[in-house]
C-alpha positions, 0 to 999 in steps of 0.5 A, spaced: 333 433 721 326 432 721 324 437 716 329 433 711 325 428 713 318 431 712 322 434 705 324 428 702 317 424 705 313 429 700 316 428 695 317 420 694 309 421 695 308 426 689 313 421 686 309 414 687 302 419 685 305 420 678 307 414 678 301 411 679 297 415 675 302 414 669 301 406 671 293 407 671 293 410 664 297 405 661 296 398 664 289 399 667 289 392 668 295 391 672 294 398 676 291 396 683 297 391 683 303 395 681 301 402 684 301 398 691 306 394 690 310 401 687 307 405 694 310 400 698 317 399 696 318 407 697 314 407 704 319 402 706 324 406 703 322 411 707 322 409 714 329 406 712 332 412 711 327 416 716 332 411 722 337 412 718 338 420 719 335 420 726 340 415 728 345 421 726 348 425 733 347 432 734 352 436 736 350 440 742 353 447 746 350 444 752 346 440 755 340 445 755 341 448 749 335 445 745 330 446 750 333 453 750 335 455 743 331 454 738 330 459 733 334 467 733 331 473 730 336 473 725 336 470 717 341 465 719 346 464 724 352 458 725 356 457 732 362 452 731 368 449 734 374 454 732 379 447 733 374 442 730 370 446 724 364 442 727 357 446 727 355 446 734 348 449 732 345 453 726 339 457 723 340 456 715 347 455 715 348 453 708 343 457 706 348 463 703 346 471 704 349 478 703 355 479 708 356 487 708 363 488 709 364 482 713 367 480 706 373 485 709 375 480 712 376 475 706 379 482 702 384 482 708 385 475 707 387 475 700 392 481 701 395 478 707 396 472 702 400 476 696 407 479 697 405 486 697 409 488 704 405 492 710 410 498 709 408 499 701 405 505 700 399 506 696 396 512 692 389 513 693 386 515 686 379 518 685 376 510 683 377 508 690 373 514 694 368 515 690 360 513 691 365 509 698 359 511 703 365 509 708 372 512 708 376 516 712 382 517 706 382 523 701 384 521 693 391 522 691 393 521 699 399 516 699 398 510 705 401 504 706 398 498 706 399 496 714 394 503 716 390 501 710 388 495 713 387 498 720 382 503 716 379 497 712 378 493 719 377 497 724 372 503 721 370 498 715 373 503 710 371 502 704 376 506 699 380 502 704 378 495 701 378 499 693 385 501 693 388 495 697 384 490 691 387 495 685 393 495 688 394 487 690 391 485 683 391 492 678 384 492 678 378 491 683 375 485 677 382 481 678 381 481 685 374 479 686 378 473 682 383 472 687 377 472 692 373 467 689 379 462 688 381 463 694 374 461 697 373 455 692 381 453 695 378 454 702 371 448 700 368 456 701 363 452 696 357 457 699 360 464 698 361 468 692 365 475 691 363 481 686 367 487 690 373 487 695 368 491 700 362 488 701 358 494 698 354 491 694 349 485 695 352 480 690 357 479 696 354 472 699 356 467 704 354 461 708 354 462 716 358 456 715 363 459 710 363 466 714 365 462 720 371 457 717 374 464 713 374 468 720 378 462 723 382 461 717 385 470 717 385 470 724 390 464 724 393 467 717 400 471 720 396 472 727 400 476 731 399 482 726 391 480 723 389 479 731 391 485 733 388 489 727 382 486 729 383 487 736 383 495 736 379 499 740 382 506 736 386 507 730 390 514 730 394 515 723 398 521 720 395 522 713 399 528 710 397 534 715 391 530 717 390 526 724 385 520 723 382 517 728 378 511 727 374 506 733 371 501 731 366 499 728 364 493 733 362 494 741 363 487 743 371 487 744 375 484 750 380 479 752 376 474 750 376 476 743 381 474 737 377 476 731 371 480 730 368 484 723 361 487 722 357 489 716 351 492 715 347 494 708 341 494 706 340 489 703 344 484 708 341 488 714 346 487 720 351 483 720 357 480 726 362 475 725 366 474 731 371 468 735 373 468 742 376 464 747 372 461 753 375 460 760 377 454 759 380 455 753 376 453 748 376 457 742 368 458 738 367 461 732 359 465 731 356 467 725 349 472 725 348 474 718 340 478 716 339 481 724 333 486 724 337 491 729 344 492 731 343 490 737 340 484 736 347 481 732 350 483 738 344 479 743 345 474 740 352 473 739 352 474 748 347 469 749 352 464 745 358 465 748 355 466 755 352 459 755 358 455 752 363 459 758 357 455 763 
């Protein structure tokens, strides 16, 4: 809030010094009356509005937080209310970044949306697989959708995310419209979408809107979503294979109703997690850019552990 008013403050000054210089070229005569007159309608502005949004409440998570938490080694970071939506605290939580394959989630969103049936088998072509990074599946591998998005979920399968999209929509192009529309239908105004598995740096969102959507696909069929997002290992027969896949996220317990990582490049390291408290209190926290993957997880501890005090 007081960078806003220290933003807002600078630019009135830069506004009355143009017009001020604009006021001594024109009406010389006038101009000690005019600019001081003009200089003091915007300072008195100024202080209205600086009241104004001070007087607005800021949520807290405790009664020490403040003093506690200022900053997070992290590009941004958001913890919200699950019930409420409401931001309890944020480092740039409207400021969008790259997601990584946190963008799985929406992808496991749309297709859960759609009227493509778990047990609906898909054959993987040789488009998914390719240039994947991440896959546990081969080309002209027949899988159905409910092992596709264990893999998608719990390994961050990225061939997984390519074939269920193609299947979905009939092409990567026409889900990534799917995604986008489903983002601007959910008030996801911060987030845009280029590939259904987060590999490329176009894949943007906000904390905030990475919060409100791991909320929404968590509630979304949850008895199945809750449990995809909740394993541990994931074993499936493909063929004549066994695969085993764990999960990408270390920080799973009872508590946890969903999670998802990511991690490229350009995103750094990413979580997005939702728990429950022991008093039953649901929080959503958001950590997009950390510089290690164990500071995503730090980080996110130090939240949970002061809203369970």
């Amino acid at each position: 809030m007081t960078g806003d008013i220290v933003y807002w403050g600078f630019w009135l000054l830069v506004s009355w010094s143009v017009f001020h210089r604009y006021n001594y070229v024109r009406y010389p005569a006038q101009n000690w009356w005019m600019s001081r007159r003009t200089l003091f309608f915007l300072v008195v502005f100024f202080l209205l509005w600086s009241v104004s949004a001070a007087a607005q409440p800021t949520p807290l998570l405790s009664p020490y937080i403040d003093t506690r938490v200022s900053v997070v080694s992290a590009r941004g970071a958001v913890v919200m209310d699950a019930d409420t939506g409401d931001v309890l605290w944020g480092q740039q939580a409207d400021i969008p970044f790259a997601v990584a394959s946190v963008t799985k989630v929406m992808t496991a969103l749309v297709v859960m949306e759609s009227d493509l049936p778990l047990d609906h088998p898909v054959r993987i072509l040789a488009s998914d697989v390719r240039h994947a990074s991440t896959t546990y599946i081969r080309a002209k591998d027949t899988v159905t959708v409910q092992t596709l998005l264990f893999l998608m979920l719990v390994g961050s399968d990225n061939a997984a995310a390519r074939a269920l999209a193609r299947e979905t929509a009939g092409t990567s192009a026409a889900f990534v419209c799917k995604m986008n529309a489903t983002a601007a239908s959910m008030g996801l105004v911060r987030s845009r979408f280029v590939d259904p598995a987060g590999l490329l740096s176009g894949n943007i969102m906000s904390g905030r809107d990475a919060g409100r959507l791991l909320i929404s696909a968590e509630a979304h069929s949850q008895s199945f979503l809750h449990r995809v997002f909740n394993t541990q290992q994931f074993s499936t027969k493909i063929g004549t294979r066994t695969v085993v896949v764990s999960n990408t996220n270390r920080y799973l317990d009872d508590g946890v109703a969903a999670s998802k990582t990511g991690f490229t490049s350009a995103a750094k390291y990413c979580l997005s997690i939702l728990f429950e408290t022991l008093n039953q209190k649901r929080y959503a926290v958001v950590v997009l850019g950390a510089t290690t993957s164990a500071e995503r997880f730090s980080i996110a501890t130090m939240f949970r552990t002061m809203l369970s005090e």
